[in-house]
N, C-alpha and C positions, 0 to 999 in steps of 0.2 A: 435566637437560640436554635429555632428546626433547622436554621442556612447550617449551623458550625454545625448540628448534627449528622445533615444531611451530606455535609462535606468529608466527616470522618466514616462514615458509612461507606460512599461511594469511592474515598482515598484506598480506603482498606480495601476492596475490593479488586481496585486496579492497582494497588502494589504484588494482590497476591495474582491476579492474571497475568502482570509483568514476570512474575519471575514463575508462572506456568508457560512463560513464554520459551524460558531458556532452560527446565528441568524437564520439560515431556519428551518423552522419547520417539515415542511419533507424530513426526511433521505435520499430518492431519491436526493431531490435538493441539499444536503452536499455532497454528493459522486460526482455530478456534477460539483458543488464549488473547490474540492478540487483537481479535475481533471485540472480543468480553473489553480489553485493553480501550479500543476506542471507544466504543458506545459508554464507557464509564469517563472517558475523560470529556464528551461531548456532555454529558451531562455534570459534572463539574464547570464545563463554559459556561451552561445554562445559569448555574449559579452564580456566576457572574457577571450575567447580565449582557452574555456572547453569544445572542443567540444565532448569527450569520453563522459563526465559526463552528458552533455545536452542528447546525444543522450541513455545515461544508465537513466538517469531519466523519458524520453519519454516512454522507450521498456520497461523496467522491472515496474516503480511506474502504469504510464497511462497504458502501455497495457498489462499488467499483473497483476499487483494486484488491482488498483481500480476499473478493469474489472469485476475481481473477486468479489471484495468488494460490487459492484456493483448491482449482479447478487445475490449476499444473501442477502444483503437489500431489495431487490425487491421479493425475491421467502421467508421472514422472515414477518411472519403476524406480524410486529413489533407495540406495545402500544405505542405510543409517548407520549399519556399522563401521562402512569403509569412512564414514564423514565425522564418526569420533575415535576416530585413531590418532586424529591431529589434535585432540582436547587437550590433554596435559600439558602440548608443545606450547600451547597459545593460554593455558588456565594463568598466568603467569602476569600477561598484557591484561587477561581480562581483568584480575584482581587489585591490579592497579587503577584503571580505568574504573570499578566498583568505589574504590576508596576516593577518589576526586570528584566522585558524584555526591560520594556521600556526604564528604568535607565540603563542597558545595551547598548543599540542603541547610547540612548543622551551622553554617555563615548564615540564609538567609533566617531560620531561626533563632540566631541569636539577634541578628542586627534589628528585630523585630523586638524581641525582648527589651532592647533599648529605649522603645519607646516613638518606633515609628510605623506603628499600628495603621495611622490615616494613608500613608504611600504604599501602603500592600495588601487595605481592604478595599473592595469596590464600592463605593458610593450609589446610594438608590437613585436612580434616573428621573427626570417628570416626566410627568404625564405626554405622552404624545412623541416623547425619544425614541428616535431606530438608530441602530448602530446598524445598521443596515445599509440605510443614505449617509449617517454621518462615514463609514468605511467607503461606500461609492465615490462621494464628496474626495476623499483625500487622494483617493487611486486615480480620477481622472483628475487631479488639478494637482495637487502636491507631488505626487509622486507617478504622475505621467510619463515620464522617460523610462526612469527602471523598470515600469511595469511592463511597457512595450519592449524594454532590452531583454527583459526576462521571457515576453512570449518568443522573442527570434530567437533567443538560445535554446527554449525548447522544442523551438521548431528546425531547428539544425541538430539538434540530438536526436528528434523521431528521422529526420531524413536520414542519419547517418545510423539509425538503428535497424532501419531497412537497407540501407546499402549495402552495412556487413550482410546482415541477413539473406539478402539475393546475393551474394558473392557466390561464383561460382568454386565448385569443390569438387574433388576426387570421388567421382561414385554418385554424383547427384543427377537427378531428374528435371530436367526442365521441362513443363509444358510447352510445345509449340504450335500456336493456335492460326498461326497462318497457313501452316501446313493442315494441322486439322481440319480446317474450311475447304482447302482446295484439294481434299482427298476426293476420289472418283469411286465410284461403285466396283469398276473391273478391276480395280487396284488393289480391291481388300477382298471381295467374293468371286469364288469359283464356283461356275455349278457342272457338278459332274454327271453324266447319264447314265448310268449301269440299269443294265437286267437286273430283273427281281429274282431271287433269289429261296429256293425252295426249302425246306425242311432237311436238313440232313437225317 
């Protein structure tokens, strides 16, 4: 009875931080929105019994990337108004893409209604269960290939996200540190000798 409670408590909170995510007008407050977003759906993991993924969703989403995300919204002189100018053009896709979510939702509510309660509650674990090793367990023996195909894909999309990034551009500054080492003293300072100079 406290799970179903605590589940409609913690649901309601993160539908209404979802949709503070996409009604606030300034970007600070969505980053915040969306932070409230995760820490309520890591704790909905919790209750079910997810506790790797609760606590992967806290360390890496909350305190790593929408740290991040954060921190460039805030230091990004961002136009908000030039960035809803295009809202009406796109309110159109979004409201479709709203309604297939939500036809989505009312399917698994129904198909539950039906009476298959046991395939979409979590079961109590025993004593001494980690989904912890049981998820380590699968990732290096079951599904070994993908996992490694998935770290090289991410590791060719950080390479290729610095490459763009060091692309050289019209107007850019490159540091050059071989030059800066083998700079000379008489290269950069002059010293000049003048008379001192009285009181006019």
């Amino acid at each position: 009875m406290i799970v179903n409670l605590l589940f409609y408590v913690f649901g309601a909170i993160l539908v209404i931080s979802a949709l503070g995510v996409i009604t606030a007008r300034n970007p600070v407050h969505c980053a915040l929105f969306l932070v409230s977003a995760f820490l309520n759906s890591a704790v909905i993991w919790l209750l079910l019994e997810a506790e790797f993924l609760a606590i992967t969703l806290v360390v890496v989403y909350v305190g790593a990337v929408m740290v991040l995300w954060l921190f460039v919204v805030m230091m990004m002189d961002i136009d908000v108004e030039k960035l809803r100018q295009g809202f009406t053009r796109y309110a159109p896709v979004g409201a479709v893409i709203a309604l297939v979510v939500v036809a989505q939702i009312a399917t698994v509510v129904y198909v539950r209604k039906l009476g298959l309660e046991d395939a979409v509650i979590a079961q109590p674990k025993p004593e001494g269960y980690s989904n912890t090793a049981e998820l380590g367990q699968l990732l290096y023996t079951q599904y070994l290939w993908p996992f490694e195909i998935a770290a090289v894909i991410l590791l060719v999309a950080i390479v290729a996200a610095i490459t763009l990034t060091m692309r050289r551009r019209p107007g850019q500054k490159i540091q050059d540190v071989a030059k800066q080492v083998a700079v000379r003293a008489e290269d950069r300072i002059r010293v000049v000798k003048m008379d001192a100079e009285g009181r006019q």
